[in-house]
BAGU-600238 format. One line per 4 residues: number of its first residue (from 1); for each residue x, y, z of C-alpha. Coordinates in nm, 4 decimals, always signed. Example, Ala and Ser with C-alpha at 12.3 -4.5 7.8 and 13.67 -1.06 7.14 Angstrom:
REM BAGU-600238
1> +1.2300 -0.4500 +0.7800  +1.3670 -0.1060 +0.7140 $
***
This chain:
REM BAGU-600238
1> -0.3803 -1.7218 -2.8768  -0.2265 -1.6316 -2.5212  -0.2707 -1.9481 -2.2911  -0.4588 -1.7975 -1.9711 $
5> -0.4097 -2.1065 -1.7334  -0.4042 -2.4545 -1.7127  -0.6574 -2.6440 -1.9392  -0.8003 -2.7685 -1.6539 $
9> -0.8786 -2.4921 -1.4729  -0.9993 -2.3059 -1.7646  -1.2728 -2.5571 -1.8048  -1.3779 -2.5203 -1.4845 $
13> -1.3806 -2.1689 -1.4630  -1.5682 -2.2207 -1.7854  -1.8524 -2.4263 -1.6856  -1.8848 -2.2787 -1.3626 $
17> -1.8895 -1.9041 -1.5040  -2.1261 -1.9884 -1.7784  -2.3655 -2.1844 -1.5058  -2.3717 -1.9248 -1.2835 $
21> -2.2925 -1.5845 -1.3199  -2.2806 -1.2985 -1.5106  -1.9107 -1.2278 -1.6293  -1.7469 -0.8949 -1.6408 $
25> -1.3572 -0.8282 -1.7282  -1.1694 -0.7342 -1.4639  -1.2138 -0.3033 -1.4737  -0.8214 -0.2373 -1.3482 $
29> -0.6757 -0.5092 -1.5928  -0.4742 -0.3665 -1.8456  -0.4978 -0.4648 -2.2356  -0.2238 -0.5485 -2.4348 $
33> -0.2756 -0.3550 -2.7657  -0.0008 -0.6008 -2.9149  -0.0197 -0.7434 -3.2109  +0.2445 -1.0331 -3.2303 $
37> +0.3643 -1.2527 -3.5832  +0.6138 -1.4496 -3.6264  +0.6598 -1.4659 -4.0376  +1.0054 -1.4801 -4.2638 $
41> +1.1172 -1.1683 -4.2167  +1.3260 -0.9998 -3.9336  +1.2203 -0.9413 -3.6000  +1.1042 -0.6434 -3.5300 $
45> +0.8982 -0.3557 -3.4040  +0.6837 -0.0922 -3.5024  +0.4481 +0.1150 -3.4134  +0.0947 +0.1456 -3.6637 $
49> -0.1547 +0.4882 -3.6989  -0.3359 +0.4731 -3.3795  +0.0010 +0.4144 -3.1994  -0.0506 +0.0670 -3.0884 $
53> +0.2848 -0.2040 -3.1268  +0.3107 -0.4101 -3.3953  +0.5923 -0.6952 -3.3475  +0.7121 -0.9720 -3.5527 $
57> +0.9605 -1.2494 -3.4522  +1.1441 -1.4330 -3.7108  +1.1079 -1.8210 -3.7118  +1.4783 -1.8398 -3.5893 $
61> +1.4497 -1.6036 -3.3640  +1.1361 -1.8060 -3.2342  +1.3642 -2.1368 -3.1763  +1.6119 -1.9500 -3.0059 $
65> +1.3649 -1.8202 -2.7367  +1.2082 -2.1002 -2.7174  +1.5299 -2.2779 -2.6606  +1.6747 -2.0429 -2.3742 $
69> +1.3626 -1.9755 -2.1871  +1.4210 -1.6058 -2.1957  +1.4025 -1.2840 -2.3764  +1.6038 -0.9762 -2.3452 $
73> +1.5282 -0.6130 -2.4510  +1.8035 -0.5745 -2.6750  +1.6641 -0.8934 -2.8811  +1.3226 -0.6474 -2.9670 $
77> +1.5384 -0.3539 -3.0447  +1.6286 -0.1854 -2.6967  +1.9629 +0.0357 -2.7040  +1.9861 +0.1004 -2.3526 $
81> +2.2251 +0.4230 -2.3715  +2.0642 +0.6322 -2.1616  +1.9548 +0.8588 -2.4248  +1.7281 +0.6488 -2.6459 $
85> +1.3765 +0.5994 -2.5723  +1.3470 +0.1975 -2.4469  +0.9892 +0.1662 -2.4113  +0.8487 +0.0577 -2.7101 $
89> +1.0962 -0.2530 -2.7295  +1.0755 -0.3406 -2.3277  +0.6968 -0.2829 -2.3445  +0.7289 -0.5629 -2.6716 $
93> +0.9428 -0.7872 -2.4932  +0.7032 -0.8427 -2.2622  +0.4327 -0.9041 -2.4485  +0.5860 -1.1654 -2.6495 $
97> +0.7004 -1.3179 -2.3098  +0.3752 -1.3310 -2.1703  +0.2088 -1.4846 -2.4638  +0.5048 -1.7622 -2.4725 $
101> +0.5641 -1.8144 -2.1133  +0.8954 -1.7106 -2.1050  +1.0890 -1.5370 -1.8160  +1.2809 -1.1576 -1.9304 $
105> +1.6278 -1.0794 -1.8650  +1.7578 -0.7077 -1.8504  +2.1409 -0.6249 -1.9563  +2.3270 -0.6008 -1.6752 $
109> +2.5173 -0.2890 -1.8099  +2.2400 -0.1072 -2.0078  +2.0650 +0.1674 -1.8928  +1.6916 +0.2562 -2.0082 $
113> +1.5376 +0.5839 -2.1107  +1.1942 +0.5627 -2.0249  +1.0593 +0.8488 -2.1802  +0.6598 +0.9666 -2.0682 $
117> +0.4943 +0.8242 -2.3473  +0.2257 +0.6425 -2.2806  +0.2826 +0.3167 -2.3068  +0.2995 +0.0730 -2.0030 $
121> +0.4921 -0.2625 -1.9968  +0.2664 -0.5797 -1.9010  +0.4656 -0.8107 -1.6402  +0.3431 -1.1976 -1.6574 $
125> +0.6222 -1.3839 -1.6092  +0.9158 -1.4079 -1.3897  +1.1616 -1.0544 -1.4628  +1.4878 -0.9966 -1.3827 $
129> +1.6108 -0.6375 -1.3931  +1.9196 -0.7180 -1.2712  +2.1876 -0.4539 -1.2345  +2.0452 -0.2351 -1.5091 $
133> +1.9744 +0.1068 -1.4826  +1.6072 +0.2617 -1.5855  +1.5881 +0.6498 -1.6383  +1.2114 +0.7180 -1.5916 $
137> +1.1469 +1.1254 -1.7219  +0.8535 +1.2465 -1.5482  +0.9007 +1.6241 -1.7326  +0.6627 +1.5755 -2.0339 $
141> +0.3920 +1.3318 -1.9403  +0.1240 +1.2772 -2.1497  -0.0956 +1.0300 -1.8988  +0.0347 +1.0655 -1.5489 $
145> -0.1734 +0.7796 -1.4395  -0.0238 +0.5380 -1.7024  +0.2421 +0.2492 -1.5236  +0.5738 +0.2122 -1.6548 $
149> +0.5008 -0.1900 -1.5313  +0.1991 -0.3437 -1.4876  +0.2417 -0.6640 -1.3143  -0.0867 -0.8582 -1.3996 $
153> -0.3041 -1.1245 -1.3735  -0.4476 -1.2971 -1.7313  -0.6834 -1.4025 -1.5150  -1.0655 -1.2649 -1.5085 $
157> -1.3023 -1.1718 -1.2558  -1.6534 -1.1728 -1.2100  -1.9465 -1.0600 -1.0569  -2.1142 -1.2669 -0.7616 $
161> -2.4883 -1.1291 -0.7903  -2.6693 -1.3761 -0.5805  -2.4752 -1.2491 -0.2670  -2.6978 -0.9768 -0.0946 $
165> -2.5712 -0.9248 +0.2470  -2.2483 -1.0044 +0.4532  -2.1770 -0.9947 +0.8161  -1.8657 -0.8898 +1.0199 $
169> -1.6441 -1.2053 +1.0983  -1.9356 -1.4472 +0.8310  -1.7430 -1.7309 +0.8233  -1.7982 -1.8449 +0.4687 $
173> -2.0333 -1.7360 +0.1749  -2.2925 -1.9004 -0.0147  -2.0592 -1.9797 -0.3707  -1.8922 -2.2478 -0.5126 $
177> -1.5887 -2.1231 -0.7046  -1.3571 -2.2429 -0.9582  -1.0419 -2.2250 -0.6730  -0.9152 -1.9415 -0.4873 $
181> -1.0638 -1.5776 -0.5058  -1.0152 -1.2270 -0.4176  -1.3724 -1.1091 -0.2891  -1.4097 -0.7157 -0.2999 $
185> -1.7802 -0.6124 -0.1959  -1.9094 -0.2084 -0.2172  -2.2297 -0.0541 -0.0507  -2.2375 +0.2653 -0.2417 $
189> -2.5189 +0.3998 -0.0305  -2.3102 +0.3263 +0.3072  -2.0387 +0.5840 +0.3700  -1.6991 +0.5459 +0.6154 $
193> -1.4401 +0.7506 +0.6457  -1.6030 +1.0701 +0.6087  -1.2612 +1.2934 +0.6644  -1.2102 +1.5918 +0.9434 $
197> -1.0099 +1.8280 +0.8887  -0.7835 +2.0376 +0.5918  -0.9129 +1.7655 +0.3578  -1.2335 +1.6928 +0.4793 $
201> -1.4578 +1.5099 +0.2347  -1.7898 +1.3106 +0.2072  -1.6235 +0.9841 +0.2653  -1.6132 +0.6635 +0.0566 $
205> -1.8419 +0.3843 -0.0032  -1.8558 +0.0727 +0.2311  -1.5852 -0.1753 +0.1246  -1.4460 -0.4892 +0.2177 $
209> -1.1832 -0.7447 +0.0093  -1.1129 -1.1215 +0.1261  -1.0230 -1.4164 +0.0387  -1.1829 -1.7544 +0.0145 $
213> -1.1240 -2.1113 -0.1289  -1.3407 -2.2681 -0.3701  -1.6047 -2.3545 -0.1768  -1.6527 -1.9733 -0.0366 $
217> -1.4888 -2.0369 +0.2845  -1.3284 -1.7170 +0.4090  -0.9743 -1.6923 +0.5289  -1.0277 -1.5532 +0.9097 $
221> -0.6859 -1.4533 +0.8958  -0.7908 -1.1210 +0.7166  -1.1686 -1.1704 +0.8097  -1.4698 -0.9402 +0.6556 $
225> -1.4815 -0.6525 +0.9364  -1.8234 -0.4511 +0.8171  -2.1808 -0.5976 +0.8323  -2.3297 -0.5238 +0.4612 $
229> -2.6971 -0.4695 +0.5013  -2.7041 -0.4399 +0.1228  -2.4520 -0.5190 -0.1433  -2.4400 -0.2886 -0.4930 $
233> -2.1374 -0.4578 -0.6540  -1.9937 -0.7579 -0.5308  -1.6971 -0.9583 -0.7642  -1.4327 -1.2248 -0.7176 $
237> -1.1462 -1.2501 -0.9404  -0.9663 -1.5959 -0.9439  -0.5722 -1.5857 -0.7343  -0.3066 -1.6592 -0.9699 $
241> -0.1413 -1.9460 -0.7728  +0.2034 -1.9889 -0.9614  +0.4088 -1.7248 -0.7298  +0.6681 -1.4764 -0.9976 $
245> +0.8949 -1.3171 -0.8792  +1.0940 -0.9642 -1.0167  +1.4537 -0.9247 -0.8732  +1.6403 -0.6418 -0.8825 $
249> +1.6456 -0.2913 -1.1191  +1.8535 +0.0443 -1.0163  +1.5582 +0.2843 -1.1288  +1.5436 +0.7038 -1.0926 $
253> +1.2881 +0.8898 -1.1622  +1.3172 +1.2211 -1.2986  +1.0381 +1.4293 -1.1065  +0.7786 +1.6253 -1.2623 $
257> +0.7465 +1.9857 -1.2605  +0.3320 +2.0520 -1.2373  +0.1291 +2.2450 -1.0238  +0.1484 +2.1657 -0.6585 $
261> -0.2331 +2.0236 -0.6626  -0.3778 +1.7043 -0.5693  -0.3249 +1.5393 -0.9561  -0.1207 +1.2709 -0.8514 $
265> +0.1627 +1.1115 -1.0547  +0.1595 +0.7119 -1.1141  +0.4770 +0.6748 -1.3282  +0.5272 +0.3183 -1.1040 $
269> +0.5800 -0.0677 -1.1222  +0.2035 -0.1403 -1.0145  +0.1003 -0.4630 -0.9058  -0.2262 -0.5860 -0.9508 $
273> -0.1641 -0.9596 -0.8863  -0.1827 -1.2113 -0.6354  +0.1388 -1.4509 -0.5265  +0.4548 -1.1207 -0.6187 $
277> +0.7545 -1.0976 -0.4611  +0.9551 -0.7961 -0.5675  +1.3043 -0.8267 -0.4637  +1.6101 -0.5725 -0.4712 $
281> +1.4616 -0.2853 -0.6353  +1.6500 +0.0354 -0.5772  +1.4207 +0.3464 -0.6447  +1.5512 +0.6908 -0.6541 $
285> +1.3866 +1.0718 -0.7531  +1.6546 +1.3450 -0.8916  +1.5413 +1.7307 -0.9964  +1.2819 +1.7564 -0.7610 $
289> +1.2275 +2.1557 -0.7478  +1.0185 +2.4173 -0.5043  +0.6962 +2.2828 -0.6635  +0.5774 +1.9846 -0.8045 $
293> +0.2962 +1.7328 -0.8010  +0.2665 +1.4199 -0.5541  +0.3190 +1.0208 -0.6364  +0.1003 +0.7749 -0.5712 $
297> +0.3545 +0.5366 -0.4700  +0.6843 +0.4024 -0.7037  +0.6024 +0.0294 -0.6132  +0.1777 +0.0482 -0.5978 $
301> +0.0175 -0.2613 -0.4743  -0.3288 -0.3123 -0.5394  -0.6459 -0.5020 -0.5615  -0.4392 -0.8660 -0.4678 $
305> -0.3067 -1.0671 -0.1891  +0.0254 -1.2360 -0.0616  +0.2771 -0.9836 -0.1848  +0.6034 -0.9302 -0.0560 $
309> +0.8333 -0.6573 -0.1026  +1.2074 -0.7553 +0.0021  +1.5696 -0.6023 -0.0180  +1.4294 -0.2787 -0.1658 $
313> +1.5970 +0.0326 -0.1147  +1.3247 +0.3517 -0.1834  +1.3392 +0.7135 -0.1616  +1.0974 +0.9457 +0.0217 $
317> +0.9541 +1.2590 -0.1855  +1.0090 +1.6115 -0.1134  +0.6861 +1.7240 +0.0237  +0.4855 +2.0427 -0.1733 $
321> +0.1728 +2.2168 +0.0068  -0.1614 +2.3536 -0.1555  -0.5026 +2.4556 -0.0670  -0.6462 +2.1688 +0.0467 $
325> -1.0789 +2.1054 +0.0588  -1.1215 +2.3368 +0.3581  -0.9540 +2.6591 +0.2079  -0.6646 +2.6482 +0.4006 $
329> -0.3036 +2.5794 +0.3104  -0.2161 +2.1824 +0.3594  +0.1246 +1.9613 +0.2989  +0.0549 +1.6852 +0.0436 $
333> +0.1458 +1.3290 +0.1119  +0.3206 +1.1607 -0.1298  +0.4525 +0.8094 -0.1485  +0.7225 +0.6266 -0.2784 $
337> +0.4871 +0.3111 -0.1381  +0.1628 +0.2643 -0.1415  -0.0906 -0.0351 -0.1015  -0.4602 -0.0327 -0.1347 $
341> -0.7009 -0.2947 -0.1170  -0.4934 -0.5408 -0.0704  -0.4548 -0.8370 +0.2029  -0.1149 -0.9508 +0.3301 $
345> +0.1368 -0.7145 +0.1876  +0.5148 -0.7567 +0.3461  +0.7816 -0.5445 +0.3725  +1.1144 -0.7178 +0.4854 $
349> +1.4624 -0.5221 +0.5048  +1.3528 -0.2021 +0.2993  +1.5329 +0.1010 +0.3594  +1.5039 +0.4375 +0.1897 $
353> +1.8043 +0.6673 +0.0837  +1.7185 +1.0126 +0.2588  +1.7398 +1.0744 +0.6317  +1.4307 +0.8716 +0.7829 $
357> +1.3939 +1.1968 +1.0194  +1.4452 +1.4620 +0.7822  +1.0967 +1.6305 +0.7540  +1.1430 +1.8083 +0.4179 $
361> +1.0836 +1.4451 +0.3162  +0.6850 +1.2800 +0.3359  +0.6095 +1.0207 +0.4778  +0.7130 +0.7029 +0.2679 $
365> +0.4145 +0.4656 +0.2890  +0.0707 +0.5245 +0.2582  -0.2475 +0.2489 +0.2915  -0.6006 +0.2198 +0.2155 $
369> -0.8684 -0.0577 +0.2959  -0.5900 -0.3641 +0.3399  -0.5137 -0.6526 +0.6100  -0.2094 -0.7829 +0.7346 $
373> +0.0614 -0.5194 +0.6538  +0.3725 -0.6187 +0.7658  +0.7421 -0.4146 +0.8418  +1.0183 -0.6481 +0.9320 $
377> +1.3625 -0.5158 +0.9675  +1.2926 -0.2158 +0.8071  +1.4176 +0.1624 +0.8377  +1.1591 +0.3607 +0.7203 $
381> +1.0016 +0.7366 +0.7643  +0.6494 +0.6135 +0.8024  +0.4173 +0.3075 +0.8692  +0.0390 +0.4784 +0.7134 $
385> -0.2814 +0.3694 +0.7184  -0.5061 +0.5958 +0.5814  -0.8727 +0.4398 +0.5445  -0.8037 +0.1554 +0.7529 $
389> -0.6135 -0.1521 +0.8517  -0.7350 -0.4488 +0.9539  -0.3505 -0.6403 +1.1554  -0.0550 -0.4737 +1.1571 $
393> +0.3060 -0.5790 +1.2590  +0.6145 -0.4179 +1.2904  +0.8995 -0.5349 +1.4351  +1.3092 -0.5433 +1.3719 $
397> +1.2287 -0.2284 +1.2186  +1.3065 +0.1551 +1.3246  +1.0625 +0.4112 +1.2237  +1.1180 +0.7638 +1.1564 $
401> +0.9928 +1.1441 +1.2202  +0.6474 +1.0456 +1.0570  +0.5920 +0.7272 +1.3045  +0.3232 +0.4818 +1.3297 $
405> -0.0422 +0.6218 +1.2203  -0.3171 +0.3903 +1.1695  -0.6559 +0.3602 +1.2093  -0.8264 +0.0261 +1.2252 $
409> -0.9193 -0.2935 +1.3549  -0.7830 -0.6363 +1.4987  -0.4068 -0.6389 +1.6399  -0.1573 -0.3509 +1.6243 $
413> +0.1849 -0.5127 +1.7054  +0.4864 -0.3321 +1.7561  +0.8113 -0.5478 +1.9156  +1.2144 -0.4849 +1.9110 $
417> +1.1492 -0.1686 +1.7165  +1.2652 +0.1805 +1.7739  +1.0417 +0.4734 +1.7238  +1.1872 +0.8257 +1.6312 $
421> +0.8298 +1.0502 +1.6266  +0.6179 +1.2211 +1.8329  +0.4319 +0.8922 +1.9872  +0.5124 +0.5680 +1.9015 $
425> +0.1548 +0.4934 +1.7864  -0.0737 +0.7693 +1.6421  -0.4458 +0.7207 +1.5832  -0.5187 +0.9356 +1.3043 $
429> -0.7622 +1.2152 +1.3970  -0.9275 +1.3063 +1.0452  -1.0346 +0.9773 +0.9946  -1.1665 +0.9373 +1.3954 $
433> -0.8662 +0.8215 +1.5721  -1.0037 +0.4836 +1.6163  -0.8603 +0.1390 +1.6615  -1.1372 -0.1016 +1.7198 $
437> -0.9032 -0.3928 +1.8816  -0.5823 -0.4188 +2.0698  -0.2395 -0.2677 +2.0752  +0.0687 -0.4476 +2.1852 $
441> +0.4123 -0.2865 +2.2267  +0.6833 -0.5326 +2.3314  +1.0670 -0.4490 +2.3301  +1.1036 -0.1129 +2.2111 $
445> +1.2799 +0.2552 +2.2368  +1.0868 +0.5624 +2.1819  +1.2999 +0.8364 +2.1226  +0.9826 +1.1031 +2.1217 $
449> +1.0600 +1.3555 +1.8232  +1.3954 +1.2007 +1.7280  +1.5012 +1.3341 +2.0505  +1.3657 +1.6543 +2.0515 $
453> +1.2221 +1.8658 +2.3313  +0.8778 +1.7592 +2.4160  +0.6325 +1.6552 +2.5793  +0.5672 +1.2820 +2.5016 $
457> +0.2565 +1.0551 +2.4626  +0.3038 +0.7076 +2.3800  -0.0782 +0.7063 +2.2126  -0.1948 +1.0360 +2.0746 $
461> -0.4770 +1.1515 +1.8526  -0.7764 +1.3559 +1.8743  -1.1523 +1.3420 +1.9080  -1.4215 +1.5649 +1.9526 $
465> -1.6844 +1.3685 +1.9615  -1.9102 +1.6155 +1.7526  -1.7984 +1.4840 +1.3961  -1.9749 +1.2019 +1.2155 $
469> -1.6921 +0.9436 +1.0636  -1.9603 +0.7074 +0.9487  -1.9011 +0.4232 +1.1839  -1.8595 +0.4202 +1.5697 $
473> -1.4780 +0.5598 +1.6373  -1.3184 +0.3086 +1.9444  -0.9971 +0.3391 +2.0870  -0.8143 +0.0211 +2.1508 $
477> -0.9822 -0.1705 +2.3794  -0.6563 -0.3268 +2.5820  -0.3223 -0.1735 +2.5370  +0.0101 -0.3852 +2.6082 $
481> +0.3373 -0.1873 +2.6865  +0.5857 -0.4440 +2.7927  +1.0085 -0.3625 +2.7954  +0.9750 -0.0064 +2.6811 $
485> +1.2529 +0.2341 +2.7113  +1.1779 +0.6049 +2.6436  +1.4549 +0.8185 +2.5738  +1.3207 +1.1588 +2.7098 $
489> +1.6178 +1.2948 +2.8435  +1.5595 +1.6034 +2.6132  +1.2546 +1.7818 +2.7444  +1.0878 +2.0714 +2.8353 $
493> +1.1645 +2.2729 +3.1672  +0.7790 +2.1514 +3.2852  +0.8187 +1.8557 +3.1637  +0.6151 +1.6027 +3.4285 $
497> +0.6883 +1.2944 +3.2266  +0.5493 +1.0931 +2.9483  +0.1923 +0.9926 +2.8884  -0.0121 +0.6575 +2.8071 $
501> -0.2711 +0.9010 +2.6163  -0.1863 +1.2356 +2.4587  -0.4995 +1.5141 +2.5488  -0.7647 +1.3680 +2.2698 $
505> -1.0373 +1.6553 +2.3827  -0.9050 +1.9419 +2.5851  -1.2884 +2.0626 +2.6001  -1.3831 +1.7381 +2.7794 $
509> -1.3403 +1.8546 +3.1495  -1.5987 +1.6870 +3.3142  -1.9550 +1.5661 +3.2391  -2.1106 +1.8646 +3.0913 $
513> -1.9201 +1.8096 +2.8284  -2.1441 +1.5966 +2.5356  -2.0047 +1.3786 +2.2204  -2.2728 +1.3656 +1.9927 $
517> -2.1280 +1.0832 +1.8497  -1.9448 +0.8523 +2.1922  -1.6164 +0.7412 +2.1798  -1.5460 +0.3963 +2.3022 $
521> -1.2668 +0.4346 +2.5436  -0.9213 +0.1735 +2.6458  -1.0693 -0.0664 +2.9272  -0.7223 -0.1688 +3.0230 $
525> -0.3454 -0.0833 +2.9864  -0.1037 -0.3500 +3.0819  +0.2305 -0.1878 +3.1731  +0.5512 -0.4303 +3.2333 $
529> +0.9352 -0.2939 +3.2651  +0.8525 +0.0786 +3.1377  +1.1824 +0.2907 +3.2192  +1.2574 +0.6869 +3.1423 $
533> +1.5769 +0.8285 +3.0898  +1.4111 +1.1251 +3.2520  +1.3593 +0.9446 +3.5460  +0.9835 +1.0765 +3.5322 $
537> +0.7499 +0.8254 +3.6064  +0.4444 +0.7478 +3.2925  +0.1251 +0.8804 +3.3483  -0.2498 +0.8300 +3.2190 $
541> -0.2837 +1.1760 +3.0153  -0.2734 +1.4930 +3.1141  -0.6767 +1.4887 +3.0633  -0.7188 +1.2652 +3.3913 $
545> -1.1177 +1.3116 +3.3084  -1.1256 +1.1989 +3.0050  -0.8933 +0.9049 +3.0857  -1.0111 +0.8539 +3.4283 $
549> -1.2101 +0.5445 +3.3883  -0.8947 +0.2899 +3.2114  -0.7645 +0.0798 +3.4358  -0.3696 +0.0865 +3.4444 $
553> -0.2166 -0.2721 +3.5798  +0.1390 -0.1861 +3.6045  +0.4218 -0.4258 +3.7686 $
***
């Protein structure tokens, strides 16, 4: 039987889920249809009627595992020539490492066909991809949303039923636990994020994840941001403390060829537990065409905390338009990252191997519902969060023709970073352009459009006031601009200089104008050592009514 954890923590998780609460397996967790033996006869694998993998290790075999610590795909049958379909025998290998605790080892020199069967490899222990090569073919799929890797937790969650309400910044909940826990909490009859625009929709339940020790003390470091009036589902899954750790992997992906629509591919290495670091990963995309469908991000991080993504080199996707929700024609995003729910995700030194400005290429990130992204020393095409971020930093990094676009709470920090698009900080408009906290850019060059002719804004977004996001939209209450250069030599023949605030609402004029639903304007910009190659001085926004009201303390 697979060990899950420690004895003693099973016990404890034992008692105290057997005492207390109602226990559920965790819904995202994959299963392992494995069947593992170890009898006299070779080792091998196979694969029964209802497809599932069937492997048996030899009792010499066995020792010699046992003895070295590791496994390798060639010892469960993986050629590795390019041409062979390797996923049977890698998705084998790590079964049998999981259930003996030992760490796997790729060939150095092999390279793996990864055909689109359906079949997804369960990471437990430490990997090492090393210098081989991984062909992933993304022509004939039969279940898009299956992983190629799975990087999981054993671990279990369960439901917390006696918690009925929560309130923004609670310091600590009512709940003794067994250790460490990812809390994520739902109000299906609140909605947020009720979209504007080409993809408008009805928006998504109220959500929050964060973390707390055992005795249901929350860490204020990612703190719960919504009041929840009422609670319909409400579980904690235990944090995996052990940190493991993948290195390496030279993986392309051969792109699909489907319908341009919204059926997004997730043909990925998704992680889905607490305590990863994912280190030199190489990612590339070959055959992409004039159509195609989107990805949902090669490394997908998910539903866990402390992850850290370093040394990677990614690729952005081509970008394909359809018909988006309102009728009209709309450009897809597509990722080559992407993190949802999930709390203190960092990215340190990734780069990507097309032009960061070229804008045949999406955006490379996208974000829902997480805390405490970080960038550092990246060069990137976008920083994204979609349905909200609760702290943000960049810095060391350089971002390209897509930007900065979040929406949010808490602290947006940009410092020694240079951004290439059209503001260094956009608020995104379809979800309300709001930012309920404060922005701080320190030691930075904007070079507005990658140094194209325009008109810049150093915050832009939009709001009408007449649209109903679901929660009060804010702009950030104090904005910090400190050593900024802007490179806006290249500009327009009326060019009157750069802005603080792009034109949000070109209808608001003066007072007759009303917002149905208010916006909650900047009390205070704090500008320190702001230059312009132009030589143009910065101004408030060229909607001095709407704007008229901040106060601007400038050295």
């Amino acid at each position: 039987m697979i060990k899950l954890f420690q004895t003693k923590y099973f016990i404890l998780l034992w008692l105290f889920v057997s005492c207390c609460f109602a226990v559920q397996g965790q819904n995202k967790k994959p299963v392992e249809e494995i069947t593992i033996t170890s009898d006299a006869g070779d080792t091998r694998v196979t694969v029964n009627e209802n497809g599932q993998l069937q492997v048996n290790v030899s009792s010499r075999h066995e020792a010699i595992f046992k003895k070295a610590g590791v496994v390798r795909y060639s010892d469960f049958g993986a050629k590795g020539d390019g041409k062979t379909d390797d996923i049977d025998a890698i998705a084998a290998t790590h079964a049998y490492a999981n259930r003996r605790g030992l760490r796997v080892k790729a060939d150095d020199k092999s390279t793996y066909y990864i055909s689109g069967k359906e079949r997804s490899a369960i990471i437990r222990t430490d990997t090492d991809f090393g210098k081989a090569a991984f062909i992933i073919d993304d022509i004939d799929v039969q279940n898009r949303n299956a992983s190629v890797f799975t990087v999981s937790s054993a671990l279990e969650s369960f439901k917390l039923d006696k918690i009925t309400s929560l309130k923004r910044n609670q310091q600590k909940i009512d709940v003794a636990l067994p250790g460490p826990c990812l809390v994520t909490v739902t109000n299906a009859n609140v909605k947020h994020y009720i979209r504007y625009g080409l993809n408008q929709n009805n928006g998504s339940s109220q959500t929050d994840i964060f973390v707390v020790d055992k005795n249901g003390k929350v860490d204020m470091n990612a703190p719960i941001i919504w009041d929840f009036d009422q609670i319909t589902d409400i579980t904690a899954l235990p944090i995996d403390e052990k940190p493991l750790k993948i290195t390496g992997g030279r993986f392309t992906t051969i792109a699909n060829k489907a319908d341009s629509k919204y059926t997004y591919y997730n043909r990925n290495v998704a992680v889905r537990r607490s305590h990863v670091t994912i280190e030199g990963m190489e990612h590339r995309i070959t055959g992409e065409d004039d159509h195609g469908a989107p990805y949902g991000g090669f490394i997908n991080i998910g539903d866990c905390s402390y992850v850290t993504v370093k040394n990677a080199v990614l690729t952005g996707h081509k970008t394909y338009s359809t018909i988006g929700t309102a009728g009209k024609p709309v450009s897809m995003g597509t990722y080559d990252l992407s993190v949802n729910r999930a709390l203190n995700v960092s990215f340190i030194n990734c780069t990507q191997t097309n032009d960061i400005n070229d804008s045949k290429y999406w955006g490379i990130l996208g974000s829902n519902f997480c805390k405490n992204i970080l960038y550092d020393n990246c060069t990137l095409s976008r920083f994204d969060a979609h349905q909200g971020v609760a702290n943000a930093t960049i810095r060391n990094s350089t971002l390209g023709h897509m930007g900065i676009n979040a929406i949010g709470s808490g602290i947006l920090m940009i410092e020694n970073s240079t951004i290439r698009g059209r503001s260094i900080v956009n608020l995104r408009s379809d979800y309300g352009s709001t930012w309920q906290g404060e922005v701080i850019i320190r030691n930075c060059v904007f070079v507005p459009a990658d140094g194209k002719p325009m008109s810049a804004s150093l915050i832009s977004g939009s709001y009408s006031g007449q649209h109903d996001f679901g929660y009060t939209c804010y702009m950030p209450e104090r904005i910090t601009i400190e050593n900024l250069e802007i490179d806006d030599a290249s500009h327009p023949d009326n060019y009157k200089g750069p802005t603080i605030f792009s034109n949000f609402n070109p209808e608001m004029k003066d007072n007759s104008y009303q917002e149905k639903f208010p916006y909650v304007k900047t009390k205070q910009v704090i500008l320190k050592n702001v230059t312009t190659a132009s030589g143009k001085p910065v101004r408030v926004s060229d909607n001095t009514f709407m704007f008229g009201a901040v106060k601007i303390k400038a050295d």
